[in-house]
C-alpha positions in Angstrom: -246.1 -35.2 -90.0 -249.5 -34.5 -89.9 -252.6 -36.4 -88.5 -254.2 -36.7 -92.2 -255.9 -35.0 -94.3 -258.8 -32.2 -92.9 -262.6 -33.2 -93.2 -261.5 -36.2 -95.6 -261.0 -39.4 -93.6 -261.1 -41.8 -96.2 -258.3 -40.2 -98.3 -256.3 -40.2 -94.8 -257.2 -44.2 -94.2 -255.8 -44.6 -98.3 -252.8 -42.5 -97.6 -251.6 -44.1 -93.7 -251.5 -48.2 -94.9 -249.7 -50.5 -92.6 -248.5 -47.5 -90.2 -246.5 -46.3 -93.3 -247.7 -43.0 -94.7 -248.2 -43.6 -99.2 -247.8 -40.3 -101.0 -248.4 -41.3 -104.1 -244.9 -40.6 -104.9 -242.3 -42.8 -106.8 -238.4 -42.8 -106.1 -235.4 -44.9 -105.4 -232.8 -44.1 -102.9 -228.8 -44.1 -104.3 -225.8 -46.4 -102.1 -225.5 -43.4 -100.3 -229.0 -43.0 -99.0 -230.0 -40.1 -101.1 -233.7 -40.5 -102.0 -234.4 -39.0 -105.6 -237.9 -38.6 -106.7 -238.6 -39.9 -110.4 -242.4 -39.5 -110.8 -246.0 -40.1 -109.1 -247.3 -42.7 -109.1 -250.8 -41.7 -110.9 -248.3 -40.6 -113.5 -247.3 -44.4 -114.6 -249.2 -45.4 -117.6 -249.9 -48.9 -118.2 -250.0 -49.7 -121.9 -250.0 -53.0 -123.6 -248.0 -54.9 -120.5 -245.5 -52.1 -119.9 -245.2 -49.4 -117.5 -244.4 -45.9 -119.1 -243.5 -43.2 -116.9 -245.0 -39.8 -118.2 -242.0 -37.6 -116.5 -239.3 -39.5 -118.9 -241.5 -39.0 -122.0 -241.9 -35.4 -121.2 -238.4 -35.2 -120.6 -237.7 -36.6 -124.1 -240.3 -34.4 -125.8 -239.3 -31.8 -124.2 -235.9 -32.0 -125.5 -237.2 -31.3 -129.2 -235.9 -27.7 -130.2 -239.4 -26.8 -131.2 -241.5 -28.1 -128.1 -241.9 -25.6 -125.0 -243.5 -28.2 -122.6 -245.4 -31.2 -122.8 -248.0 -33.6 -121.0 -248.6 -37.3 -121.4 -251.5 -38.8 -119.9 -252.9 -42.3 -120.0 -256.2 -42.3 -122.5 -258.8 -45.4 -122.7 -257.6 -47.9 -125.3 -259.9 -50.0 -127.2 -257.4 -53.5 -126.7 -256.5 -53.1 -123.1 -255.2 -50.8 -120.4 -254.3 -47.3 -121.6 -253.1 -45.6 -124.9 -250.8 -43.2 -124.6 -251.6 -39.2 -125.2 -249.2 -36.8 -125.8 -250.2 -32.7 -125.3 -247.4 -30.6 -126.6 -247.1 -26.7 -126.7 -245.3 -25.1 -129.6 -242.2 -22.7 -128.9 -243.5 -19.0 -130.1 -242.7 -19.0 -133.6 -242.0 -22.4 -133.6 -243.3 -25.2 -136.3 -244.5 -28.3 -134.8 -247.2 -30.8 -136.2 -248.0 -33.7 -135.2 -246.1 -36.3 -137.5 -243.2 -34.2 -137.1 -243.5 -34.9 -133.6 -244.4 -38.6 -133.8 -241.2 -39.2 -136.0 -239.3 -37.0 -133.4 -240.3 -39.8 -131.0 -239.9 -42.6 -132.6 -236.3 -41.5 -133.4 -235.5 -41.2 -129.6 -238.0 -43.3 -127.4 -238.5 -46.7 -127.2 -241.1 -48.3 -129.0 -243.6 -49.0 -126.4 -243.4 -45.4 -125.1 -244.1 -43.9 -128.5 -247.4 -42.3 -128.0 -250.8 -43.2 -130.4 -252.3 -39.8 -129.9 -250.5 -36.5 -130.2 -252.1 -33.2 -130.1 -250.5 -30.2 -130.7 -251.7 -27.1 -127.9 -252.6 -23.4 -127.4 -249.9 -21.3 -126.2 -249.6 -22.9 -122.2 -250.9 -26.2 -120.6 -253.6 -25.8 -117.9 -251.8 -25.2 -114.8 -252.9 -26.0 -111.4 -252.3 -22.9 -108.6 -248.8 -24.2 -108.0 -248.3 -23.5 -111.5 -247.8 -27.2 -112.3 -249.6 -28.9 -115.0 -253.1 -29.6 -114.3 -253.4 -33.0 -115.5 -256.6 -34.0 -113.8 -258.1 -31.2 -116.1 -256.2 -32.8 -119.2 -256.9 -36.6 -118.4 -261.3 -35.4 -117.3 -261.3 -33.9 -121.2 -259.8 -36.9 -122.5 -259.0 -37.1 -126.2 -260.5 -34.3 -128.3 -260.6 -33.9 -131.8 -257.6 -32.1 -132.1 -255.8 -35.4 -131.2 -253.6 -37.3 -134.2 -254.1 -40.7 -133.9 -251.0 -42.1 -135.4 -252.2 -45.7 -136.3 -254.6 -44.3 -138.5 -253.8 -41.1 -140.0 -251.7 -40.4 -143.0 -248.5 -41.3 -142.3 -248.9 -43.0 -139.1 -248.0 -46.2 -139.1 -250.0 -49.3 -137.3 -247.8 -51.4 -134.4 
């Protein structure tokens, strides 16, 4: 274990709360004591009441034959907490739009984790030097004009 984190004390007095060490981290442990990581915590969007992990949306998206990989990140919403914005990356060759997409997940996703803004990406994510998603670069630019909203564009329907 480690003492905290170097030059940054008050990250290290967030992290160590009562003696127990928060990673930011979500899981569950099985009957057998067999912990299994599902998601982190910064990764829970709160939408309308419900929390919506962004791993299990990914997962789903990233299911559809023409998606390569996916982000969902929590945007601003003009009624309360967060709207939900889905980043998805095209297979090569592939043809993906938006409403396609949005019909995709409304077909296989429950109803409150059906995202309002889809955008359809370059050919890669941003990735962080781990090669993971860089989602603190995705959730700083926010939604751009390349976003679908799909309670008001053609076809989308309003909840």
């Amino acid at each position: 274990m480690s003492l905290g984190y170097h030059a940054r004390p008050g990250e290290t007095r967030t992290a160590w709360r009562n003696l127990w060490f928060h990673s930011g981290d979500a899981g569950y442990p099985d009957e057998d004591g067999w912990l299994y990581f599902v998601d982190r915590i910064k990764d829970v969007i709160r939408r309308r009441g419900e929390n919506i992990s962004a791993f299990k949306l990914e997962s789903v998206v990233n299911d559809h034959p023409a998606v390569r990989e996916s982000a969902a990140i929590a945007v601003r919403s003009e009624l309360t907490e967060d709207d939900v914005l889905l980043i998805a990356v095209a297979e090569p060759g592939a043809a993906l739009d938006a409403a396609g997409l949005l019909a995709y997940c409304r077909e296989h996703l429950p109803k409150y984790m059906v995202p309002r803004y889809l955008e359809i990406a370059g050919d890669r994510l941003p990735r962080t030097p781990t090669e993971k998603v860089a989602k603190a670069e995705l959730r700083k630019r926010g939604l751009t004009a390349a976003a679908w909203d799909a309670e008001t564009a053609d076809g989308g329907v309003a909840r």
